[in-house]
NUVO-558305 format. One record per residue (C-alpha): residue number from 0; x, y, z. Coordinates in steps of 0.25 Angstrom, whole numbers. Example, Ala and Ser with C-alpha at 12.3 -4.5 7.8 and 13.67 -1.06 7.14 Angstrom:
NUVO-558305
SITE / 0 / 49 / -18 / 31 $
SITE / 1 / 55 / -4 / 29 $
//
This chain:
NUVO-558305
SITE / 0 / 600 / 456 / 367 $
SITE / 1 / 607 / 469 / 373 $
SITE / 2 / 598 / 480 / 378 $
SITE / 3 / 607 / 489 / 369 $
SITE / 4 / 611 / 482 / 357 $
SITE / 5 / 605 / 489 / 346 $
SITE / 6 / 616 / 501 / 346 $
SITE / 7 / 627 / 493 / 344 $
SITE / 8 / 635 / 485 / 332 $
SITE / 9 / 641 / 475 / 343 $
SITE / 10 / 641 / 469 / 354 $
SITE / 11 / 646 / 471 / 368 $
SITE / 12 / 662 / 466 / 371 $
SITE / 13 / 658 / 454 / 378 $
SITE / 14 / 667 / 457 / 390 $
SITE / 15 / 661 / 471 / 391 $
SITE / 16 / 648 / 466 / 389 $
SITE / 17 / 648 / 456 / 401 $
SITE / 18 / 657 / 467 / 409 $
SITE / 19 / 646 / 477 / 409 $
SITE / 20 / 635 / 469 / 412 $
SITE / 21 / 627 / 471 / 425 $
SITE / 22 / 617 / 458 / 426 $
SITE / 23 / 626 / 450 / 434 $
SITE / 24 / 624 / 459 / 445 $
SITE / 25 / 611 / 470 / 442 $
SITE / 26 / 601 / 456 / 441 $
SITE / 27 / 600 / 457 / 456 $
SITE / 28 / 589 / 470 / 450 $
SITE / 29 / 581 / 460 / 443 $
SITE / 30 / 568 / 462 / 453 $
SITE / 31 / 570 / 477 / 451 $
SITE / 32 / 573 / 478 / 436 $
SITE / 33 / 558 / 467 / 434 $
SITE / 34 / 550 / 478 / 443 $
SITE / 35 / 557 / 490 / 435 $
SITE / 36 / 555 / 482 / 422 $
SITE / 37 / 540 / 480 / 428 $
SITE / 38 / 535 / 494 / 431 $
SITE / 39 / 542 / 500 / 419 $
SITE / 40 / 533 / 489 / 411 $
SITE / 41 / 521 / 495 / 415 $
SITE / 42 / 526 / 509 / 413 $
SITE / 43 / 527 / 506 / 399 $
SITE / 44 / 513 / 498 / 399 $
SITE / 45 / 507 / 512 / 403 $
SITE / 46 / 516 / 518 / 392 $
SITE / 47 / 511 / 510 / 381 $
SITE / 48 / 523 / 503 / 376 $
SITE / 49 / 518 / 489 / 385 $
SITE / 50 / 506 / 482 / 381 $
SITE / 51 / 497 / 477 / 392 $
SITE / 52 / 501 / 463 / 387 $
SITE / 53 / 515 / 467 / 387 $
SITE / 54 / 514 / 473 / 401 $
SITE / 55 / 510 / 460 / 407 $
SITE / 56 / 521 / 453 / 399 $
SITE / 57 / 531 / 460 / 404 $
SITE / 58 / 525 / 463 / 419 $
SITE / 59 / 525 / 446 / 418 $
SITE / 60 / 539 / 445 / 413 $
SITE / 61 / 545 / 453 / 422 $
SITE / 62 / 538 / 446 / 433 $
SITE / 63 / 545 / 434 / 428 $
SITE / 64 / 558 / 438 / 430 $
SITE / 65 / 556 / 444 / 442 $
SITE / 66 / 551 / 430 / 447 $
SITE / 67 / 564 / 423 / 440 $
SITE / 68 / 573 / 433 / 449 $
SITE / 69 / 587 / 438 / 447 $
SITE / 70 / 595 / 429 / 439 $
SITE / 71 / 606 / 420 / 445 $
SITE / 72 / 613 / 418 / 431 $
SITE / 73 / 621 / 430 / 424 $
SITE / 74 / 616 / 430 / 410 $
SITE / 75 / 628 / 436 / 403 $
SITE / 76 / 620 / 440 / 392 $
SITE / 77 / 611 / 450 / 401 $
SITE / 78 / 617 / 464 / 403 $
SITE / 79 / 609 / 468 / 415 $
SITE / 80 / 596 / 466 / 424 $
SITE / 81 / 588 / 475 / 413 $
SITE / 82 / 592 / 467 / 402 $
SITE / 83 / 589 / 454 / 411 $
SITE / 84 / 576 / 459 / 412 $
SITE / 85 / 572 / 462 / 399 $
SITE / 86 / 579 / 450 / 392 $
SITE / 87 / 569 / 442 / 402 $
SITE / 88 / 559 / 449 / 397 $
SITE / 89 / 559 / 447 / 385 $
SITE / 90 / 562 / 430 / 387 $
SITE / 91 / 550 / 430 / 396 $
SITE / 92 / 541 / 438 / 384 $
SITE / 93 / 545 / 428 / 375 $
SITE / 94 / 536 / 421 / 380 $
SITE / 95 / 525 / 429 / 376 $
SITE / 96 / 515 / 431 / 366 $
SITE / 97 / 522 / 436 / 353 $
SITE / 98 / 518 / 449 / 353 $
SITE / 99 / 523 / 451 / 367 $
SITE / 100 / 538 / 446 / 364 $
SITE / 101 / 546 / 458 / 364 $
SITE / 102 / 538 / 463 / 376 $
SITE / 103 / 551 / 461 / 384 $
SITE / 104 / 558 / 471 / 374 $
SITE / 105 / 549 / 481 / 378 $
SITE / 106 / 550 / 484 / 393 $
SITE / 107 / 564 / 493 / 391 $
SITE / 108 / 555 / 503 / 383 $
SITE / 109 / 557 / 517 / 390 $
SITE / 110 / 565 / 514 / 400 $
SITE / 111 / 582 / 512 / 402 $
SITE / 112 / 592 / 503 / 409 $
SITE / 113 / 598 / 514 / 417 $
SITE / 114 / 584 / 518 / 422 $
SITE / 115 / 582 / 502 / 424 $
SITE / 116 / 595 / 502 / 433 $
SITE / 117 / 590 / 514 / 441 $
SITE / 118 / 577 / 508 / 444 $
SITE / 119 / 582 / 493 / 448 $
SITE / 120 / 591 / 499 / 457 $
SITE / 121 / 583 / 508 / 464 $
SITE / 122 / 573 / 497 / 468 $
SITE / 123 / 585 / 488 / 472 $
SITE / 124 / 591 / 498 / 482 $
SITE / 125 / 576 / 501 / 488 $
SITE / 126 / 574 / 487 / 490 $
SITE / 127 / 587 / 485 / 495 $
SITE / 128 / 586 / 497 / 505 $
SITE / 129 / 573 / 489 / 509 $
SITE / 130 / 582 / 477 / 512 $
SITE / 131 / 592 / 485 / 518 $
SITE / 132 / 584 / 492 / 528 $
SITE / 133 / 576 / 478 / 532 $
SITE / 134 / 590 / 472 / 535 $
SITE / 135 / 592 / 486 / 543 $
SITE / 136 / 579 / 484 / 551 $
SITE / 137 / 582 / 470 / 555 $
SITE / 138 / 596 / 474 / 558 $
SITE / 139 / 593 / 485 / 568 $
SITE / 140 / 581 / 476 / 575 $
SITE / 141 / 593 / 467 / 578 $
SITE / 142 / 600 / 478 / 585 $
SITE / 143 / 587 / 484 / 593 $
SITE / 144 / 585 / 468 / 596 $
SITE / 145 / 598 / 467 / 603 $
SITE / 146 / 597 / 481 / 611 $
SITE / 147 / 585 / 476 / 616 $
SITE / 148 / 591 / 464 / 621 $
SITE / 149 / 603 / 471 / 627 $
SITE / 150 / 594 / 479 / 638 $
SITE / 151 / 602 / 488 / 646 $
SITE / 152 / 616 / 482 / 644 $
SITE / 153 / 626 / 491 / 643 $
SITE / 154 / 639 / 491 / 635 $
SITE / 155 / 652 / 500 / 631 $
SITE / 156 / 649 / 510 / 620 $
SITE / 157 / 661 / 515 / 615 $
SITE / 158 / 669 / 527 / 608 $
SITE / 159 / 683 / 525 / 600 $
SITE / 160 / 680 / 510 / 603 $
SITE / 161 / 682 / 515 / 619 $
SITE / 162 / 673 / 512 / 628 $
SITE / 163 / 664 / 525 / 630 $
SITE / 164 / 651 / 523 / 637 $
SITE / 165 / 641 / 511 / 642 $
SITE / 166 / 629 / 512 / 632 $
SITE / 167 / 617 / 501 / 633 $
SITE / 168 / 620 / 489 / 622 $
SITE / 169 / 605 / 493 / 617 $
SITE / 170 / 611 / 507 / 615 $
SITE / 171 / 624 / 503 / 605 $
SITE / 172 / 615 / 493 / 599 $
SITE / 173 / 603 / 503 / 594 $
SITE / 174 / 614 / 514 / 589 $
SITE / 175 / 615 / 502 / 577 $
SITE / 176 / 600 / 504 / 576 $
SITE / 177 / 602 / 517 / 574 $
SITE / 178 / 613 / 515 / 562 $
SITE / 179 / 604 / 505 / 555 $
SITE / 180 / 591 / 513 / 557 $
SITE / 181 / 600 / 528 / 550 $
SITE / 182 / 603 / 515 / 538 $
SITE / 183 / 588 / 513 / 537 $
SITE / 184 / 585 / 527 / 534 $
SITE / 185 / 597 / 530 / 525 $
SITE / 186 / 590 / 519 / 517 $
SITE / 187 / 578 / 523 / 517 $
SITE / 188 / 583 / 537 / 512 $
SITE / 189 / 588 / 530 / 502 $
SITE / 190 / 577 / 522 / 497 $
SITE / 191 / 568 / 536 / 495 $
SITE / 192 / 579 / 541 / 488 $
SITE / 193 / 580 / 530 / 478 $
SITE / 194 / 565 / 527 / 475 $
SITE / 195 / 563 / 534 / 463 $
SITE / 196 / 562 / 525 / 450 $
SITE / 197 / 570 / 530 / 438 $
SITE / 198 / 561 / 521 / 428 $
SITE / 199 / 556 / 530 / 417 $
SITE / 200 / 571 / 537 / 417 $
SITE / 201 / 575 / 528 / 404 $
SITE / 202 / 591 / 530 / 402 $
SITE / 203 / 592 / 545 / 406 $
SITE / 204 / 581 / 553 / 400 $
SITE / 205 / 569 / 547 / 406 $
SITE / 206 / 559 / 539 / 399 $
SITE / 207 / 555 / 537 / 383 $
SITE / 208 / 541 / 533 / 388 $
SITE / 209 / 531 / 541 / 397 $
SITE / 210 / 532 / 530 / 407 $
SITE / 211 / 525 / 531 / 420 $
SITE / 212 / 536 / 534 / 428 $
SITE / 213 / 527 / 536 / 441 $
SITE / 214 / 520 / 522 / 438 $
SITE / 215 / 535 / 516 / 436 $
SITE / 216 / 540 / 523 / 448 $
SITE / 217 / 529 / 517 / 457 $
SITE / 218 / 526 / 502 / 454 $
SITE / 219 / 543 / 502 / 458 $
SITE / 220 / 540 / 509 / 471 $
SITE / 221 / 547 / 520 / 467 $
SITE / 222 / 543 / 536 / 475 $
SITE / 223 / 545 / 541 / 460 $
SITE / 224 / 551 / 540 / 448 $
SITE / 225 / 564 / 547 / 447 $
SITE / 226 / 565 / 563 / 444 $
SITE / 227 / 578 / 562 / 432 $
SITE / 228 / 580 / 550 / 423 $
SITE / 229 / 595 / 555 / 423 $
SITE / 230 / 596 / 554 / 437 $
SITE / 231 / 586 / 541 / 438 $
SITE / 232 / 595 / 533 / 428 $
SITE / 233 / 609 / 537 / 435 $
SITE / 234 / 609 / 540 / 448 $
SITE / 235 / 613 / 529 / 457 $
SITE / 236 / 611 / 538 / 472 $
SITE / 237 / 601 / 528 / 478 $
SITE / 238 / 612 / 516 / 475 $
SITE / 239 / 622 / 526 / 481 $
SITE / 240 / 614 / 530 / 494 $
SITE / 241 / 609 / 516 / 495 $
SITE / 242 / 623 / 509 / 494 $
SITE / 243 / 627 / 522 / 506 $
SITE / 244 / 617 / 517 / 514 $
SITE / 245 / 621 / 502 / 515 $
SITE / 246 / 635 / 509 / 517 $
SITE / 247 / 630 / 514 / 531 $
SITE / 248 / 623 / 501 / 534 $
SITE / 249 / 636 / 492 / 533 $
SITE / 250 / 644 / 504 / 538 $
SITE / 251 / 633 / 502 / 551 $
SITE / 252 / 635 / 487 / 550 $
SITE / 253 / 651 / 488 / 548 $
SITE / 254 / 650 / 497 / 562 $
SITE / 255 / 640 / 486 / 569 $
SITE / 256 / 648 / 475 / 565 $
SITE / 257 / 661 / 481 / 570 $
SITE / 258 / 656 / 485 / 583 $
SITE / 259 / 651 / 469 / 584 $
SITE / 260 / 664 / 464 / 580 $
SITE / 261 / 670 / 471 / 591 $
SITE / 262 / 659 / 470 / 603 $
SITE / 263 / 662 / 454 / 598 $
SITE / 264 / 675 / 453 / 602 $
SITE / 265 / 681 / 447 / 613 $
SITE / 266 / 686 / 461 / 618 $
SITE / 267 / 672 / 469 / 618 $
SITE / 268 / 663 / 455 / 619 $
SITE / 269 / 650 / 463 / 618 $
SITE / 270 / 646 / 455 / 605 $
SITE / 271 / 643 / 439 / 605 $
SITE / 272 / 645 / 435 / 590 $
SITE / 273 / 631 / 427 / 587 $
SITE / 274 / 638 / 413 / 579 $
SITE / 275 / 629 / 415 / 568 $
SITE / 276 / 636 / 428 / 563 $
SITE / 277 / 652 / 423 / 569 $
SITE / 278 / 661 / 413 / 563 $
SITE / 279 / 672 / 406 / 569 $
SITE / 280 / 687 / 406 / 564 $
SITE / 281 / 694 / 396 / 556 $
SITE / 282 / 706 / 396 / 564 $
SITE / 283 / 701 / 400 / 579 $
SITE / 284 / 693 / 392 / 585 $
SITE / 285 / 686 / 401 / 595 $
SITE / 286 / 683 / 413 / 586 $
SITE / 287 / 670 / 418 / 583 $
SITE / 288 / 668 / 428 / 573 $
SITE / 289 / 660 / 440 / 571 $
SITE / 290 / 661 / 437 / 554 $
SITE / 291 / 649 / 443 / 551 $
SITE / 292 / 650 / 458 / 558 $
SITE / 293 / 663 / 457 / 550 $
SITE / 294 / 658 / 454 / 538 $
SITE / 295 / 648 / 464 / 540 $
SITE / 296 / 659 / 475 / 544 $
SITE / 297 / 666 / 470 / 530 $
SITE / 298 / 655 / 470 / 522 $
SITE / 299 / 651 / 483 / 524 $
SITE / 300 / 664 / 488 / 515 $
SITE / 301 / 657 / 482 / 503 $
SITE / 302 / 646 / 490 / 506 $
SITE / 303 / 655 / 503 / 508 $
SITE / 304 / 661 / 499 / 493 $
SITE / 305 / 649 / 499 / 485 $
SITE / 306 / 644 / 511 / 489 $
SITE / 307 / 658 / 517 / 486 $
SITE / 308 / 657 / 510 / 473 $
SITE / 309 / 644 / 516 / 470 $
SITE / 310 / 648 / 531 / 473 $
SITE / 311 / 660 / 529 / 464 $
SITE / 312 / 653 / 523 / 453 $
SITE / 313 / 643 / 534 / 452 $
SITE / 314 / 652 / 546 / 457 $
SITE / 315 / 655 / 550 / 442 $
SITE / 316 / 642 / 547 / 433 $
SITE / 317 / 637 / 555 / 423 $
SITE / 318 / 622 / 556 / 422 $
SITE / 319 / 615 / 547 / 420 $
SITE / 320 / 616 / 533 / 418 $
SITE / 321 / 631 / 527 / 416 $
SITE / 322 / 633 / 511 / 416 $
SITE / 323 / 642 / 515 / 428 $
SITE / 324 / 630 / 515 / 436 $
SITE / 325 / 629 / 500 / 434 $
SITE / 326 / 642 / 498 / 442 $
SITE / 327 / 632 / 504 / 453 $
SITE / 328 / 622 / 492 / 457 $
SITE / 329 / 633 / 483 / 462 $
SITE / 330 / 637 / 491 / 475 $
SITE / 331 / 621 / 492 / 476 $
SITE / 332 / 621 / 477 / 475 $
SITE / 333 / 632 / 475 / 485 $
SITE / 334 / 630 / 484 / 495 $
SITE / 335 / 614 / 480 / 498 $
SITE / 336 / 619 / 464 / 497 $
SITE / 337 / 629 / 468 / 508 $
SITE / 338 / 622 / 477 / 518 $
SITE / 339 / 610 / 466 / 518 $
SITE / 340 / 619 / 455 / 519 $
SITE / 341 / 626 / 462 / 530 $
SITE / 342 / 613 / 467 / 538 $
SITE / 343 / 606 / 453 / 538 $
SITE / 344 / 618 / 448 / 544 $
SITE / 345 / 622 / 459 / 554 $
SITE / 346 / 605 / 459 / 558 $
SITE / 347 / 608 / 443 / 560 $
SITE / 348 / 619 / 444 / 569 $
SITE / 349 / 613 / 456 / 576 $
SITE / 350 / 601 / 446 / 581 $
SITE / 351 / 610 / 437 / 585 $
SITE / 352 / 622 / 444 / 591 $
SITE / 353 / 624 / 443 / 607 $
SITE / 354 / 631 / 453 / 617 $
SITE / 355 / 638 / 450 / 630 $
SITE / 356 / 628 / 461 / 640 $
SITE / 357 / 637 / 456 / 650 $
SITE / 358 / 648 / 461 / 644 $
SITE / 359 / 645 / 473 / 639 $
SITE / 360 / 636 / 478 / 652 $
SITE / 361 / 650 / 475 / 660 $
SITE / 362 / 660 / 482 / 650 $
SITE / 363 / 649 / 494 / 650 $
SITE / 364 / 652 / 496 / 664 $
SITE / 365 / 667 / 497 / 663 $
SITE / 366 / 678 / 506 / 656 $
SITE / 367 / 673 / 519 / 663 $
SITE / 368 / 662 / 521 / 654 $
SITE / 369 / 655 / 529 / 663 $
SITE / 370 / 664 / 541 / 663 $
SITE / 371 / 655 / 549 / 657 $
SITE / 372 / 643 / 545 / 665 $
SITE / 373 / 654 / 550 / 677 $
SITE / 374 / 656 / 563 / 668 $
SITE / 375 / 641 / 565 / 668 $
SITE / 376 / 640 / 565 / 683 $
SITE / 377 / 649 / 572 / 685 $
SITE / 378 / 643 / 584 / 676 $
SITE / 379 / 629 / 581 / 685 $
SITE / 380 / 635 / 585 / 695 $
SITE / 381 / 642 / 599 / 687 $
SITE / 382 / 654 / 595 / 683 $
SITE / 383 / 658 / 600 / 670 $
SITE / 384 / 658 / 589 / 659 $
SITE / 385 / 676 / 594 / 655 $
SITE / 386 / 677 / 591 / 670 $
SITE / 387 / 668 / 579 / 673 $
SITE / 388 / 676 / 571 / 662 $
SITE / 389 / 689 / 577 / 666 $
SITE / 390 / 685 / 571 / 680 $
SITE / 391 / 681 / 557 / 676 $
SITE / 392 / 692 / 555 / 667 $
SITE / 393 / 702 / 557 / 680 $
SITE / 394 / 691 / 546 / 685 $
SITE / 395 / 695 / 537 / 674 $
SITE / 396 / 709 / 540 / 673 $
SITE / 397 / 709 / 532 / 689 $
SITE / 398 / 700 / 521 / 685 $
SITE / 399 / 708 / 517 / 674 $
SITE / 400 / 722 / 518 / 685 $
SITE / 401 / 714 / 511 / 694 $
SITE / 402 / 708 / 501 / 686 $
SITE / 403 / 693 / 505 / 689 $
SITE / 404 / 679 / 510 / 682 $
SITE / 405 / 674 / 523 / 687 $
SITE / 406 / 664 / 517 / 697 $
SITE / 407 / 674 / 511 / 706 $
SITE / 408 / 682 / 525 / 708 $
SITE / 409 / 679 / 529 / 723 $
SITE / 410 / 674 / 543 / 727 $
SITE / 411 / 688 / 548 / 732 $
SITE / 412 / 693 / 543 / 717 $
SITE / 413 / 683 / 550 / 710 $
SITE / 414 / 687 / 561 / 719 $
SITE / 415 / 702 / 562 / 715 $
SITE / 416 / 695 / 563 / 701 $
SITE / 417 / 688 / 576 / 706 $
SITE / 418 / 674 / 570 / 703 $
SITE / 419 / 663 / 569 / 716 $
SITE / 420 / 660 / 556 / 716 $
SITE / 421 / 646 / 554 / 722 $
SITE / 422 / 634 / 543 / 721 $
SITE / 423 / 629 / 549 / 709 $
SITE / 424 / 642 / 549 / 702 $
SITE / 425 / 644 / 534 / 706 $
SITE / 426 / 629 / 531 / 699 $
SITE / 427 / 634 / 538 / 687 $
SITE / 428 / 645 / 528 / 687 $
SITE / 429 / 635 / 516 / 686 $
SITE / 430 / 631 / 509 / 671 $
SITE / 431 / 617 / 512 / 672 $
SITE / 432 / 618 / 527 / 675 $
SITE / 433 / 629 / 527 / 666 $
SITE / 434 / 619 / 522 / 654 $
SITE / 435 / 608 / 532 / 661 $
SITE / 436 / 616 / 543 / 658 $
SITE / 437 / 614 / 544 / 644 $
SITE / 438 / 599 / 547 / 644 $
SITE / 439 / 598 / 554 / 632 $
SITE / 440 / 591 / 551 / 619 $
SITE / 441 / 601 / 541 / 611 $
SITE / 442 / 609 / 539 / 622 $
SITE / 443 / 612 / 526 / 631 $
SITE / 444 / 603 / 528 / 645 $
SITE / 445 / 594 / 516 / 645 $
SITE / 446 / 579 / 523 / 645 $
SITE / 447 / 586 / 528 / 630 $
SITE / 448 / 591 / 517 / 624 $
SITE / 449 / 578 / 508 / 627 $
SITE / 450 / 572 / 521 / 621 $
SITE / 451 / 580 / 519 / 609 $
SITE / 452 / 578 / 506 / 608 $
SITE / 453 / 563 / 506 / 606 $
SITE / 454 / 566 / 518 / 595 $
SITE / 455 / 575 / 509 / 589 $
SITE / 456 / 563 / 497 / 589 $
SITE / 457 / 552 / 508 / 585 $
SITE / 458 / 562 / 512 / 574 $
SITE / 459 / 565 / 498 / 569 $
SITE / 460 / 549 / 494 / 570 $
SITE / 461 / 545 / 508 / 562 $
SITE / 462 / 555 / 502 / 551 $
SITE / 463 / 550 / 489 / 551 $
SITE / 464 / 535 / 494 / 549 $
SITE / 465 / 538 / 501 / 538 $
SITE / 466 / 547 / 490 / 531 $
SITE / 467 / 535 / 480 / 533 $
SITE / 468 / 527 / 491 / 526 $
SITE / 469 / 536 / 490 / 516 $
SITE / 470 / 537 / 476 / 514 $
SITE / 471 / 520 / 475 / 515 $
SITE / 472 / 520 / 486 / 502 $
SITE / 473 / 530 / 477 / 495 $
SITE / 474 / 522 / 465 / 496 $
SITE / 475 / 509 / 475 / 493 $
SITE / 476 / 518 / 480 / 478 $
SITE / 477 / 521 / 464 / 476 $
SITE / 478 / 507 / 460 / 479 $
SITE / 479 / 508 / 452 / 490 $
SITE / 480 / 499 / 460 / 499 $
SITE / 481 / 487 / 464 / 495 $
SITE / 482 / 489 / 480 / 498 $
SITE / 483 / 486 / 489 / 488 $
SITE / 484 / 488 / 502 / 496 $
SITE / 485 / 501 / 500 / 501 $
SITE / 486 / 505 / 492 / 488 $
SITE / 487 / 503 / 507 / 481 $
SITE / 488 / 509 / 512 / 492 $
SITE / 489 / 521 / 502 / 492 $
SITE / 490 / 536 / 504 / 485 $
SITE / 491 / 541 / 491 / 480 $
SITE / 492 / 539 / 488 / 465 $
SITE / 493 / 532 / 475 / 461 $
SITE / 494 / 543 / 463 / 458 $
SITE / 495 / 551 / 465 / 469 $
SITE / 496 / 546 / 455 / 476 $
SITE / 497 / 557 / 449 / 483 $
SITE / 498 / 568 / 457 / 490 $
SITE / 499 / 583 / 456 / 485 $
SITE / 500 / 592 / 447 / 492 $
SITE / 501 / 608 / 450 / 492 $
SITE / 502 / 612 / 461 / 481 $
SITE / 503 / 620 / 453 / 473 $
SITE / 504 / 618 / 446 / 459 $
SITE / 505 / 616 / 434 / 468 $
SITE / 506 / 601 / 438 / 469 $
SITE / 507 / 591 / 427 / 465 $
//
């Protein structure tokens, strides 16, 4: 039976009808739509319309589905995720005693789809953004793992694609950190943002019942319930902001993954492919490669597409709700699905990946990338920084005829170049000093970068606490650790027990 039938003389054109249907996708909300379905149950308890034995016939109901899980088959006769829900519902009460029968029919009482939607989705994107940022975690723990390991190698940084100045491999490795850490914190902006529960809104207006909207808003985990039912059931910003922050995040691991393509190659050499994230060619026997950064660097276009998608969807919307909003949870679906896929395999081959030291220590001591330090020096010694360059740019200018680095230039040639070229200058020259020289905070100079380093560490361990904290109050709200105090302390509703997998209809 449609949830909205008794208006109408006829039926739905059929095409239309399986046309506008959302099941085939929105089922992967099942879990959230049962803890929803759950708390507004006992809203309606405290209300009156529930009996106790109704209560606990639809508390056990609802239990059942949520252990039968998201259904694999499309039932073509389901229009949605709600009406899944509910047509269980009922099948499940009749089982029941006879007066308890139509028990099922009673859970929509006060309440809306449009406020249903709001809801499921809210709780979806907040345990995504919890996913997303444990994927994040583990992903820049790989990074800090690998500057440890690198030491006090040096490599080339460059500018333009030119090769600039010799920073240590530890350095260029922790500026990733740093991108992934700024991801973290957009999400959990976000996640503040979006945790207000819009049950009790009903379709625009709020509410028929006086429900406790408090009581509703805590046993999801929600901060509060949301201040307007117009703006509860319509507004789509925490789907927006969500879908911009995974934006950042591939646009990140798009950059990661081109930089690795191209420090792979047999013209940088900096990278060794690991061979669990390579593949060969079909035609060319010697080939190896780097298939996954490149899917990674492609995938992140589909990401960019949803949340263009989403803008334009909403861009012209009419408060409050309008079915176009429906066309909304797809991009949600996909871009989450894409950025987990693409972090547990960027974290993956991260662990795994090699660098050539050798390599890049030698080509870090080569291309006259301690001009600058010479520049520097030079203004030590009170020369002015216009004149200094001007000076070591005449010094270049002869390496380069001469087919020599800066070092290897003698007094009298440093000379013609009107520079002073003492035993001081010389040192300057060397890789250590020219590393040394960049003793400031974020900078390159070894005493910072291992300073850095255990920030980063310190940083990532600060995020890891507070993630198990979060994991030990989840297990408190599903009863799996006897806490009380931090289970009323805790934000994640009762019957999300398991996290989502991918965020496609292929969830089981």
């Amino acid at each position: 039976m449609k949830m909205w039938s008794g208006r109408f003389s006829q039926g739905p054109d059929a095409e239309f009808e399986q046309w506008q249907r959302s099941f085939p996708y929105d089922r992967v909300l099942l879990p959230y739509e049962v803890a929803a379905s759950r708390a507004h149950a006992s809203a309606l308890a405290k209300a009156g319309v529930l009996s106790g034995a109704e209560l606990a016939a639809t508390l056990s109901a609802l239990d059942q589905i949520g252990r039968e899980g998201v259904p694999q088959a499309d039932n073509p006769a389901i229009e949605d995720v709600h009406h899944y829900v509910e047509s269980r519902l009922v099948e499940l009460a009749g089982g029941l005693a006879l007066e308890l029968r139509e028990v099922g029919w009673k859970l929509h009482t006060g309440r809306s789809r449009n406020e249903q939607i709001a809801t499921d989705l809210r709780l979806y994107v907040r345990e995504q953004i919890d996913e997303v940022t444990h994927l994040l975690g583990e992903f820049a723990g790989a990074f800090i793992r690998q500057a440890e390991a690198a030491g006090g190698t040096a490599m080339p940084a460059y500018t333009h694609l030119q090769r600039a100045e010799p920073v240590l491999v530890a350095h260029w490795l922790l500026a990733y950190v740093e991108m992934f850490l700024r991801d973290i914190g957009r999400l959990a902006d976000c996640r503040k943002r979006l945790n207000m529960c819009p049950l009790g809104s009903g379709a625009v207006a709020g509410t028929i019942l006086p429900l406790d909207r408090d009581g509703m808003a805590a046993e999801l985990g929600f901060a509060s319930p949301a201040a307007n039912s117009m703006d509860a059931t319509s507004d789509r910003d925490f789907a927006l902001e969500f879908v911009q922050a995974l934006s950042l995040v591939a646009l990140h691991l798009s950059r990661w993954a081109e930089e690795f393509i191209l420090f792979a190659s047999t013209e940088f050499g900096f990278v060794r492919l690991p061979e669990q994230y390579s593949t060969g060619s079909s035609a060319m026997p010697q080939k190896k490669n780097a298939d996954a950064l490149e899917l990674v660097r492609g995938k992140a276009g589909r990401v960019f597409a949803d949340a263009t998608a989403l803008f334009i969807g909403v861009k012209g919307l009419p408060l409050a709700y309008n079915k176009d909003l429906q066309e909304t949870q797809q991009p949600v679906f996909s871009a989450a699905e894409q950025v987990c896929g693409m972090l547990r395999v960027a974290a993956g081959f991260m662990a795994a990946v090699g660098f050539d030291y050798e390599r890049m220590q030698q080509t870090a001591s080569c291309g006259f990338m301690n001009a600058q330090a010479a520049a520097a020096e030079l203004v030590r010694q009170g020369v002015p920084f216009r004149r200094a360059h001007e000076l070591v740019g005449r010094a270049v200018r002869l390496c380069a005829e001469r087919g020599c680095e800066l070092e290897q230039l003698s007094k009298q040639d440093y000379a013609l170049c009107g520079i002073d070229a003492g035993e001081q200058f010389y040192a300057a020259l060397a890789l250590k000093e020219v590393l040394a020289v960049h003793n400031v905070p974020g900078g390159t100079a070894p005493a910072r970068v291992r300073q850095a380093l255990q920030t980063a560490k310190e940083r990532l361990e600060d995020f890891r606490q507070a993630s198990f904290e979060g994991a030990r109050l989840q297990a408190c709200r599903n009863g799996e650790l006897k806490d009380p105090a931090l289970a009323a302390e805790g934000s994640v509703p009762q019957g999300l027990k398991a996290k989502p997998s991918n965020s496609s209809g292929r969830h089981g």
